[in-house]
Steps between C-alpha positions, in 0.01 A plus 500: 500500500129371457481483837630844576228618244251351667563610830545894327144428356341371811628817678375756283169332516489536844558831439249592259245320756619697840423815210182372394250770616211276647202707308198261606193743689613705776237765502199520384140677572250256683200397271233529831465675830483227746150647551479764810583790320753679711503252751782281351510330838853713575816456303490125623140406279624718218875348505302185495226590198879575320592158563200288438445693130859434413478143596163457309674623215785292472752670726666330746860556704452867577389736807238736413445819660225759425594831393308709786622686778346533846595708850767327550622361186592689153429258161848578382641299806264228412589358155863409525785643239398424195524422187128453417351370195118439385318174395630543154893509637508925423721660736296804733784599735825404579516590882314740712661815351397492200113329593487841642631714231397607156741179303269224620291300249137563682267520184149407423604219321787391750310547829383126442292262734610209584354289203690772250141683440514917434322652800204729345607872510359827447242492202461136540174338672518459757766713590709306810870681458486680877686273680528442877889623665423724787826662382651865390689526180820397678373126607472603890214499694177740434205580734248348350502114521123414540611462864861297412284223317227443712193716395303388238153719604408854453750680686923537424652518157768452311768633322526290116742554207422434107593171379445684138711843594181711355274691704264829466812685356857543496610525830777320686185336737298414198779303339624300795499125582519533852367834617249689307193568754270398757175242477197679632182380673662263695704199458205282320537291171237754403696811623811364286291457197388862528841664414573233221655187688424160637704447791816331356819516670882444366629206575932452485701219578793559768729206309 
């Protein structure tokens, strides 16, 4: 009989473990721009800047992919199924669906970096919440990409979303993570600055 009970007890163990819902950091905001501006060096250097700020802070095991889309590629194909949870283990998304739709968990004080830090938002100083996608609403590909990733000088732009969900005013655009308007002046560190961002980038983990 013990040894019947302790088999029962082993099994639902394993069980409870296969359950477990890994919640260690699976998204998060990047802390720096690698330091080109728009020029990210493609999806390749800015998969890479992903991976080399997770692994600085702590994370290891995991595929990162930056959330930004290009010609040929949509962000939403990039970043794997989900679920996604910040530094501090809160859950954003739970697959792609509902990233994209108005149940995720994208707040100001969710849309973390990668050392668990609140990206500055509107009314802070300095304001950095317009964040690089190159994406419509929908997580597939928009037209401005400073050039897919490559331009980082006067000319191009990009389309950036709200890590804070606030904006000028009320409006769908305003209030989006992913797709709320265009850089202008170019695809500079300066240009980015202008609107109210600093060239960050999401960052998620495809396992």
């Amino acid at each position: 009989m013990k040894r019947m009970a302790l088999i029962a007890t082993v099994l639902a163990c394993s069980v409870i473990s296969a359950n477990a819902q890994d919640t260690s950091m699976s998204f998060f905001v990047t802390s720096t721009n690698p330091g080109k501006g728009g020029d990210l060096g493609g999806l390749a250097g800015a998969d890479a800047h992903c991976g080399a700020l997770a692994s600085a802070s702590g994370s290891t095991g995991k595929t990162w992919r930056a959330y930004l889309s290009t010609d040929s590629e949509s962000a939403k194909d990039r970043i794997g199924t989900g679920p996604w949870h910040n530094a501090k283990g809160e859950k954003i998304a739970d697959d792609v669906t509902s990233l994209h739709s108005d149940n995720n968990n994208l707040t100001k004080q969710t849309a973390l970096n990668e050392k668990g830090e609140v990206i500055n938002g509107r009314g802070d100083t300095p304001n950095r919440h317009d964040i690089l996608t190159g994406t419509k609403p929908d997580g597939t590909a928009a037209e401005e990409t400073c050039g897919n990733w490559t331009m980082g000088g006067a000319e191009g732009a990009a389309i950036v979303g709200h890590s804070d969900r606030t904006g000028l005013d009320d409006s769908a655009a305003a209030k989006s993570w992913n797709s709320s308007h265009p850089t202008r002046g170019g695809c500079t560190m300066e240009a980015f600055k202008s609107t109210g961002g600093d060239g960050l980038f999401y960052c998620f983990a495809t396992n």
